[in-house]
C-alpha positions in Angstrom: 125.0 35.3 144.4 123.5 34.7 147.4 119.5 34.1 147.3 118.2 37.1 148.9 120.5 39.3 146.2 119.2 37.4 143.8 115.3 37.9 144.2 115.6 41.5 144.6 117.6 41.6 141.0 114.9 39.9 140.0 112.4 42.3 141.6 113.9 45.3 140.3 114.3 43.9 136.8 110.7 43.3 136.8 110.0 47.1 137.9 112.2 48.4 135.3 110.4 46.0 132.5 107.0 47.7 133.9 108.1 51.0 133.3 109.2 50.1 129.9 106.3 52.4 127.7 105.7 50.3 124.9 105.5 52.0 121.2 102.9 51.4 118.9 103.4 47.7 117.4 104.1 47.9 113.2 100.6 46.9 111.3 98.5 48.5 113.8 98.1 51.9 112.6 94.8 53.2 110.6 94.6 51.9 107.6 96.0 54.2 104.3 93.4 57.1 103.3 91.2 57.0 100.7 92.5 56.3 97.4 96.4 55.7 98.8 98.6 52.6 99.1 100.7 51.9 101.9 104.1 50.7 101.7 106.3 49.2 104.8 110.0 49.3 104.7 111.8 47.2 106.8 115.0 45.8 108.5 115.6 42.6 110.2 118.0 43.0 112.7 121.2 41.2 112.0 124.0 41.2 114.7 126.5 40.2 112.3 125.3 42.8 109.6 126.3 46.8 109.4 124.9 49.0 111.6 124.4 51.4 109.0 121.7 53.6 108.4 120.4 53.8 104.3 118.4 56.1 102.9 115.8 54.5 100.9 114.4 55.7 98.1 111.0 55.8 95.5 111.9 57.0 92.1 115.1 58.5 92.9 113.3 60.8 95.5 114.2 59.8 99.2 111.2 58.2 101.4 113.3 57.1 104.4 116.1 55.8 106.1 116.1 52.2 107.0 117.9 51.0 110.2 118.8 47.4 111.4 115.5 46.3 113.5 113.4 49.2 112.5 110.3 49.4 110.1 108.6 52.7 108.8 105.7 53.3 106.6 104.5 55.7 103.9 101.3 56.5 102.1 101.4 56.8 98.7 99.3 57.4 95.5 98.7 54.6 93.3 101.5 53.9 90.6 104.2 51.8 89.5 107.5 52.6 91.7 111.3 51.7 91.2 112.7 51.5 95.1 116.2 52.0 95.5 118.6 52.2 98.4 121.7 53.3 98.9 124.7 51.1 99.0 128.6 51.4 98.6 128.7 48.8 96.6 127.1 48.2 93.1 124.8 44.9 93.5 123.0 42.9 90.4 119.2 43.9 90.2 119.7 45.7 94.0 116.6 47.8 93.0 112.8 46.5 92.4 109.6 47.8 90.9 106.4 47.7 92.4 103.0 48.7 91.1 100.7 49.9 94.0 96.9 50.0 93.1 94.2 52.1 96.0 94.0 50.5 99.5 96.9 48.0 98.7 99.8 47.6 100.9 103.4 46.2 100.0 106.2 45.5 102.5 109.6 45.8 101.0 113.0 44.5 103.2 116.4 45.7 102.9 118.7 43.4 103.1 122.1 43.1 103.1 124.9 40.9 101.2 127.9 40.8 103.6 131.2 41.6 102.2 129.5 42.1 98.4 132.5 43.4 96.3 135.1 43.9 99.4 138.5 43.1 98.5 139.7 40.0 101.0 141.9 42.7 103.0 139.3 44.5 104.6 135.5 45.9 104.5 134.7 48.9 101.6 131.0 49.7 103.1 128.3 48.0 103.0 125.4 46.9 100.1 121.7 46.6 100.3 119.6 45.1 98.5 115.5 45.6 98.2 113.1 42.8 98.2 109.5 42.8 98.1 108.3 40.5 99.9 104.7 38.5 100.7 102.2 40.1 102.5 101.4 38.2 104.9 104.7 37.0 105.3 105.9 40.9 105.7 103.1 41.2 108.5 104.4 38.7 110.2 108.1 39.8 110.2 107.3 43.6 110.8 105.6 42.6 114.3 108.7 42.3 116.3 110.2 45.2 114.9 110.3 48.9 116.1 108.3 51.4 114.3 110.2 54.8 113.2 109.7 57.2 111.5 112.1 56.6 108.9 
């Protein structure tokens, strides 16, 4: 590539990065309401993983869907909560519990176990798993994320 097709690539990759409108970064928003706890839900994004979208869930009632790179948010009232997500596959203690009190704020990940309960001749879906995970840890991992709204 000759030098002079090279700096306008470069140029116009630069124009097209300005363009870019950038979302609102995870952890920024106002903090909960009055009274309310705020819980992140989260998803690293894993190239090697399923590109699956799960529906995640807060005492059996659904609360979002989780998808690889992606982080959303709810506000909730106080109380102890059993999250869930859905998965193909059955996985030991998949599910945790987590008790929110007023102004609090938990960040749970989904994860994924690879090939969990696949027979060696081919993939039967995919499993997640819930983990709740350090606040200030979570912070950190949400920051690169994209914000949805679940």
């Amino acid at each position: 590539m000759s030098s002079s097709r090279l700096r306008i690539f470069a140029l116009c990759t630069l124009a097209l990065a300005a363009c870019a409108e950038a979302g609102p970064h995870p952890g920024s928003e106002p903090a909960p309401s009055r009274g309310m706890a705020r819980l992140y839900v989260y998803r690293d994004f894993d190239p090697n993983g399923s590109l699956v979208w799960t529906t995640v869930s807060l005492d059996h009632r659904p609360l979002g869907e989780a998808a690889p790179g992606t982080v959303f948010y709810r506000d909730v009232p106080p109380g102890t909560y059993e999250i869930e997500v859905r998965s193909d596959q059955p996985y030991p203690d998949q599910f945790r519990t987590v008790r929110l009190v007023p102004g609090s704020i938990a960040y749970v990940k989904i994860g994924q176990a690879p090939y969990w309960g696949s027979p060696p001749w081919g993939w039967q879906g995919a499993t997640f798993v819930v983990t709740i995970v350090d606040p200030a840890l979570g912070a950190r991992q949400i920051a690169p994320l994209r914000l949805s709204p679940g």
